[in-house]
C-alpha positions in Angstrom: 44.3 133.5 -94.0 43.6 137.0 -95.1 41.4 138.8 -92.7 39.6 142.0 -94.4 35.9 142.2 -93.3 34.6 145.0 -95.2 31.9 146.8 -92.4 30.8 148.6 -95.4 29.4 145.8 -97.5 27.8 144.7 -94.3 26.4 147.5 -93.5 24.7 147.4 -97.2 23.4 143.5 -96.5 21.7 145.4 -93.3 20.1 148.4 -95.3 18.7 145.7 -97.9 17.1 143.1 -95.7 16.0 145.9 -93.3 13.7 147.3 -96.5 12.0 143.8 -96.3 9.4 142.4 -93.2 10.2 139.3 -93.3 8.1 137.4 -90.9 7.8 133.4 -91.6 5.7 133.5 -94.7 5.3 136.7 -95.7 6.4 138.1 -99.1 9.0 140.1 -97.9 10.7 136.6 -96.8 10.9 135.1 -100.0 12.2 138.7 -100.6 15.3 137.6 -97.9 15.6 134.5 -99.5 16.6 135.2 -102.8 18.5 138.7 -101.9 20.8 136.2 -99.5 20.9 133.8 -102.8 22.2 136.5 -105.0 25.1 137.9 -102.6 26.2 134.3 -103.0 26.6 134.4 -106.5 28.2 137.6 -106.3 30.8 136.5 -103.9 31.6 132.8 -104.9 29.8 131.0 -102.4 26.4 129.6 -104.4 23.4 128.9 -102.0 21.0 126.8 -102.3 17.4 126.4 -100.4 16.7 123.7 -98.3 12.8 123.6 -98.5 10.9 122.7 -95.1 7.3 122.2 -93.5 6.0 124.4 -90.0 4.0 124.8 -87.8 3.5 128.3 -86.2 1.3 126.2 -83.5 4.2 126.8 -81.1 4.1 130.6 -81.2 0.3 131.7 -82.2 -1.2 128.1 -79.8 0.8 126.4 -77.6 2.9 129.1 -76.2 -0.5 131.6 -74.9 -2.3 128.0 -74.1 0.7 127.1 -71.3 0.9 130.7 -70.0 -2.8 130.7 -69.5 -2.8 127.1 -68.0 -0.3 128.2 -65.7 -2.2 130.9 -64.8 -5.2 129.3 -64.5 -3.7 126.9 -62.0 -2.0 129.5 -60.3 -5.0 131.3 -60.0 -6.8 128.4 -58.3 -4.1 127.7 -55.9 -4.6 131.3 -54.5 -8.2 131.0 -54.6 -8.0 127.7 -52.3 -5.5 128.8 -50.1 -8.0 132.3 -49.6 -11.1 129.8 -48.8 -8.3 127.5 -46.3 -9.3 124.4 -48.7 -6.5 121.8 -48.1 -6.9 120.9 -51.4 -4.2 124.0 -52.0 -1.7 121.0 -52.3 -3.1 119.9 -55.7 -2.4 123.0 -57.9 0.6 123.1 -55.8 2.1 119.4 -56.9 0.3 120.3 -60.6 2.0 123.6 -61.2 5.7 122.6 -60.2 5.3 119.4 -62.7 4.0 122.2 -65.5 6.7 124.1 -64.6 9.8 121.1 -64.5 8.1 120.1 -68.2 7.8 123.8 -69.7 11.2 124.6 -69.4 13.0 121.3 -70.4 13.0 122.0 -73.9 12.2 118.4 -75.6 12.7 116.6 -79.2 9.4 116.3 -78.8 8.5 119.9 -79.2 11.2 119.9 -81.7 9.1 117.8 -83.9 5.7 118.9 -82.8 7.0 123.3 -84.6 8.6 120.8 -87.3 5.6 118.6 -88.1 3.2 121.1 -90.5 3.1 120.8 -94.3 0.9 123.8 -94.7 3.0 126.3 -94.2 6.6 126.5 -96.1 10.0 128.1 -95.6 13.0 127.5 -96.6 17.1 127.3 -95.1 19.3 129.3 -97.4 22.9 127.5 -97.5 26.2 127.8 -98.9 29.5 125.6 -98.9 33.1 126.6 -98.8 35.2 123.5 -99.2 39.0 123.4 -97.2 41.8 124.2 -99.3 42.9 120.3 -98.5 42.0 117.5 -97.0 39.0 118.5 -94.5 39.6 117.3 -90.8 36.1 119.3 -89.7 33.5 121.4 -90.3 32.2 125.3 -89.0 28.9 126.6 -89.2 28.2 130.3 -89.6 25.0 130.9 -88.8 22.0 133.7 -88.3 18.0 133.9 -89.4 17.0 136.3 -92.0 13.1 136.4 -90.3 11.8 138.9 -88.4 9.0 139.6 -86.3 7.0 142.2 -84.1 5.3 141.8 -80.9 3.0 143.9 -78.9 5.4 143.9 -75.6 8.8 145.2 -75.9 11.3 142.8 -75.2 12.2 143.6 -71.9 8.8 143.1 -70.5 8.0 140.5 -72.3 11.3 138.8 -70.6 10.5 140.2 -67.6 7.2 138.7 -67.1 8.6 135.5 -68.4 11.1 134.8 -66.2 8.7 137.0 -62.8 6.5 134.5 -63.8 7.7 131.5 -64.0 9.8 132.0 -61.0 7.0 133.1 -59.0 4.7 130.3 -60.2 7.8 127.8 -58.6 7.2 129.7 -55.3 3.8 129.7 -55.2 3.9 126.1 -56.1 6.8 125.0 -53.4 4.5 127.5 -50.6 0.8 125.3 -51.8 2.4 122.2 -51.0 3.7 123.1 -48.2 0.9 124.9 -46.3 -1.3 121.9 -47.9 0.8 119.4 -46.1 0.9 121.8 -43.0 -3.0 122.0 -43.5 -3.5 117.9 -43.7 -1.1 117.9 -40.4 -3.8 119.6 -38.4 -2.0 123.0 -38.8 -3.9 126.6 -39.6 -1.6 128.0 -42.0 -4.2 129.3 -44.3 -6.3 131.7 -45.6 -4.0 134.9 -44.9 -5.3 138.1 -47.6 -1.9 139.5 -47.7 -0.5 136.4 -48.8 -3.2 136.0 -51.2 -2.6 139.2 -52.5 1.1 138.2 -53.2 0.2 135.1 -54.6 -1.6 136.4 -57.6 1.8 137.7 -59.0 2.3 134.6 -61.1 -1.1 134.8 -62.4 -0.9 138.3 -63.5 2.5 137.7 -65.0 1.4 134.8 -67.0 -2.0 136.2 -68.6 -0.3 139.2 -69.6 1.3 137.1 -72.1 -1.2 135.3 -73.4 -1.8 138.8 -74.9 1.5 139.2 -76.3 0.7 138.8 -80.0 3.2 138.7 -83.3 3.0 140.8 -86.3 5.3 142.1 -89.5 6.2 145.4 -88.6 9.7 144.9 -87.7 12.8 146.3 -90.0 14.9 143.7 -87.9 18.1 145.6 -88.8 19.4 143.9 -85.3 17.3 141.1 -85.1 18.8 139.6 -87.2 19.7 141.6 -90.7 23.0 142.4 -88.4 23.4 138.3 -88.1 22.9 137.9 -91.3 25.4 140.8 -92.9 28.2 139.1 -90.4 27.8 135.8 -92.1 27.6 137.0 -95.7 30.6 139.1 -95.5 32.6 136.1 -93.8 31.5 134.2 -95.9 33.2 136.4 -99.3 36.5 136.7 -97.7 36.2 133.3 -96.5 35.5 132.4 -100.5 39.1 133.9 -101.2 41.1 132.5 -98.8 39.7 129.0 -97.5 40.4 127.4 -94.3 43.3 124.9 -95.2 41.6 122.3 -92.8 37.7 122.8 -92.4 34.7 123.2 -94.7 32.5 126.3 -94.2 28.9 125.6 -94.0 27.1 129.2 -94.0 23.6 128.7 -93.2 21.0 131.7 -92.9 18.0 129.5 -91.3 14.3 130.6 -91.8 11.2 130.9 -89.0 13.6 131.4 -86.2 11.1 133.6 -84.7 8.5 130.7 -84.5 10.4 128.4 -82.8 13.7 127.8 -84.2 12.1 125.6 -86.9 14.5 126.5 -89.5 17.8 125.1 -87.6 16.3 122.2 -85.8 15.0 120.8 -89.6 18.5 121.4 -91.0 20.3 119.9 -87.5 17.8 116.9 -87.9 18.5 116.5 -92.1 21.8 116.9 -91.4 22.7 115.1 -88.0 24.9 112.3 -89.1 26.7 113.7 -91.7 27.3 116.9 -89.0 28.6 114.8 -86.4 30.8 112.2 -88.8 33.7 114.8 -88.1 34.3 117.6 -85.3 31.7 120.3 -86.1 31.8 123.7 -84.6 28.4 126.0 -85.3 28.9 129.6 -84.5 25.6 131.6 -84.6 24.9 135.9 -84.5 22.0 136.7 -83.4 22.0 140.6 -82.3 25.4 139.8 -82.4 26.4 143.6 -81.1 24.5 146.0 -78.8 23.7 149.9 -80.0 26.7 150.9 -78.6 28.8 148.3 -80.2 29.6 146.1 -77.5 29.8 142.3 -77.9 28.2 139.3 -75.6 28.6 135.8 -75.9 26.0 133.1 -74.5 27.8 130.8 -72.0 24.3 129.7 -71.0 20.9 129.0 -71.4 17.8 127.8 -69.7 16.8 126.6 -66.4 18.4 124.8 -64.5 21.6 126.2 -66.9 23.1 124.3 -70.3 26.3 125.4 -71.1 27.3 126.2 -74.4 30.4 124.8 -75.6 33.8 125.9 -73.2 35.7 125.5 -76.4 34.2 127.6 -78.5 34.0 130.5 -75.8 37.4 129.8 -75.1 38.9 131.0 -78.4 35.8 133.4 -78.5 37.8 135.3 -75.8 41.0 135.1 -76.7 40.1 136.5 -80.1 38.2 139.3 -78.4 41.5 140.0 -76.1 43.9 139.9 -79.6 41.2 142.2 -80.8 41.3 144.9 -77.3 38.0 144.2 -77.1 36.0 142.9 -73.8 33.7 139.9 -74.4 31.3 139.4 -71.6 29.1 136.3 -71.1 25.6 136.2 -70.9 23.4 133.8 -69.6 19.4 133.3 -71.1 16.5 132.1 -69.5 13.5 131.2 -70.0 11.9 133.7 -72.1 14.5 133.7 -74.8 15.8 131.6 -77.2 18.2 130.8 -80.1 19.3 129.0 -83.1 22.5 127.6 -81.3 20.3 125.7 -78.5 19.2 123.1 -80.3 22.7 122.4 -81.5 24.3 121.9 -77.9 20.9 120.0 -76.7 22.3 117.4 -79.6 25.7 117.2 -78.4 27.6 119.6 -81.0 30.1 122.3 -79.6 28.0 125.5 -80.6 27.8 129.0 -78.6 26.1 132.2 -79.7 26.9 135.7 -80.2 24.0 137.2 -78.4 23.2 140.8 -77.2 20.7 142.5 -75.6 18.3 145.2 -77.0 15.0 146.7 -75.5 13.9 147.8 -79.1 14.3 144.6 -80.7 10.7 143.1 -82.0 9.3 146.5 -82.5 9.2 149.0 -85.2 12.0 150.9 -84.0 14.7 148.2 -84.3 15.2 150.0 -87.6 19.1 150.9 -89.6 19.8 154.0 -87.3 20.6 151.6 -84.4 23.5 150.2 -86.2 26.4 150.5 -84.4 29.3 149.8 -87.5 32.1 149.8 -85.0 30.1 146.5 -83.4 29.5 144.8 -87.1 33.4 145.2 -88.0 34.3 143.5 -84.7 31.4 140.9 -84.8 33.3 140.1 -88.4 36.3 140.1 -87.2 36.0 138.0 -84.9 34.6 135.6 -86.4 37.5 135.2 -89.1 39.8 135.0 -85.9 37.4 132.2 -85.2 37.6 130.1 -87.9 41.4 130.5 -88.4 42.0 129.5 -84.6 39.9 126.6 -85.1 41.3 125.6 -88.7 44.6 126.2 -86.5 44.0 123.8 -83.9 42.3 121.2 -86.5 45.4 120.9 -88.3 47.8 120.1 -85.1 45.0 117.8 -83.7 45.4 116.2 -86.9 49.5 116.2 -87.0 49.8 114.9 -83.8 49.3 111.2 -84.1 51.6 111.4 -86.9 54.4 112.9 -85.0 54.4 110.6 -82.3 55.0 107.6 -84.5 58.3 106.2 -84.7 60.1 107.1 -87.8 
């Protein structure tokens, strides 16, 4: 397979979709859409749109709605434990159950962002079909939205995950000093620690203020994903896999819930899993200074992404000279490859970090082009391993029959 990925027509797919704010149903969207469309006429990999439904419930509702619940309840737990009410133990029990439910990310809330008809967006996807007979499939992936929040991304995290994790405390220490309380036991009513309780509280209605707007360039997040994937996908185009089909996928209203790739995992679940898949998605795939990250984990407690994937993942990184270090996300953040290994399909993500990101300065200056090349790269090295590997899974059998 010949392995040329030109950083420079990357780095134009950045400079175009960065001139468009492209938050889920904005003009500058539909914009993405057909600029991704036309780079895959121009390259020999026609796309086509996969129209869906959304709801931006999730984000602009249901997301401020839990942080100020949590709040709230945190909020009275402290207030109870000040006045030494035993009944301290209730918000106790009712904020670890809010807790255990918020971060087990559910089909149910999969079709809950899925469910609206008002609003529409659209998956942009193209096909590369296996030079023979296909024993598998890989999916390049990124989103072409974009978004901007009041907080940068760091505090936003950062309260996220303060929160949360100081709302378990506070929840673990009510029902305990509750119990302690109903024992016969004076346990409560102590200022400082009612000062140190309120922690959570602070943490969580702080982010009920966090609101979204267009005023992102997303050059990182994600035109960087996106110009990976597109330039794959044209040398991909010219010299297929001998053993795979390429599905290249640039998925819509990530940044509302990660509508766009749970409607095309759920339209396309059978037909995905009929045959090994693989689903490779680049989201910030490179940091400012052009260092690479792969996701090995996400929220709490941990799900693994698949061992496979990051396997080869680092070996191509160490053919490359190149360290690839893991990164684990918690609550707080999320991704298009989630859903993917929540279903049971080997799928990892090529993740970074950036403090910038969801703000107007995550502009084309903060492209590092030594980072794209090697995100591209890499991914080639990918897809050939895999193709590799598919072919002697494939040859085996027959070589072990007799004559």
């Amino acid at each position: 397979m010949h392995e040329h990925f030109d950083g420079h027509r990357a780095f134009i797919h950045i400079e175009k979709l960065a001139a468009m704010r492209r938050f889920p149903g904005s003009p500058g969207e539909a914009q993405a859409r057909a600029y991704i469309r036309g780079v895959g006429d121009a390259t020999g990999v026609p796309m086509r749109e996969e129209e869906f439904g959304y709801s931006t419930a999730p984000l602009v509702v249901v997301l401020p709605l839990v942080c100020a619940l949590l709040g709230l309840v945190s909020l009275a737990g402290s207030l109870l434990y000040l006045w030494g009410s035993r009944l301290a133990i209730v918000p106790g029990a009712v904020l670890l159950v809010l807790i255990f439910v918020g971060l087990r990310w559910s089909a149910a809330f999969e079709t809950f962002g899925a469910r609206g008809t008002r609003n529409r967006s659209a998956n942009v996807v193209g096909r590369i079909a296996a030079a023979h007979e296909p024993a598998g499939t890989v999916v390049l992936s990124a989103h072409y939205d974009a978004k901007s929040q009041v907080m940068p991304v760091v505090v936003r995290a950062g309260l996220f995950i303060v929160g949360f994790a100081s709302a378990t405390v506070l929840g673990l220490a009510l029902l305990i000093a509750g119990a302690l309380a109903l024992a016969g036991f004076d346990v409560l009513g102590s200022r400082v620690a009612f000062y140190l309780s309120l922690l959570p509280s602070v943490c969580l209605f702080l982010l009920v203020f966090n609101f979204t707007g267009n005023r992102s360039a997303g050059a990182l997040d994600n035109a960087a994903g996106e110009a990976v994937i597109l330039e794959a996908a044209r040398v991909l185009a010219e010299n297929p896999p001998g053993n795979m089909d390429v599905v290249v996928a640039s998925f819509g209203c990530e940044e509302v819930g990660l509508i766009g790739s749970i409607q095309y995992l759920l339209a396309h679940e059978e037909e995905l899993k009929s045959r090994p898949c693989f689903m490779l998605n680049y989201d910030i795939p490179f940091t400012m200074s052009g260092n690479l990250y792969l996701n090995t984990a996400f929220e709490f407690p941990a799900v693994e992404t698949s061992p496979r994937l990051n396997a080869l993942a680092r070996r191509a990184a160490a053919d490359m000279g190149i360290e690839m270090k893991g990164i684990y996300m918690p609550v707080g953040a999320a991704a298009d490859h989630m859903p993917w290994v929540k279903h049971g399909i080997e799928a990892t993500g090529f993740v970074s970090a950036a403090t910038y990101i969801h703000s107007t300065r995550d502009d084309i200056d903060r492209i590092n082009r030594e980072g794209l090349r090697r995100s591209g790269e890499m991914a080639l090295r990918i897809v050939a391993m895999l193709d590799r590997r598919l072919a002697e899974e494939a040859a085996a059998p027959q070589e072990s029959q007799p004559g």
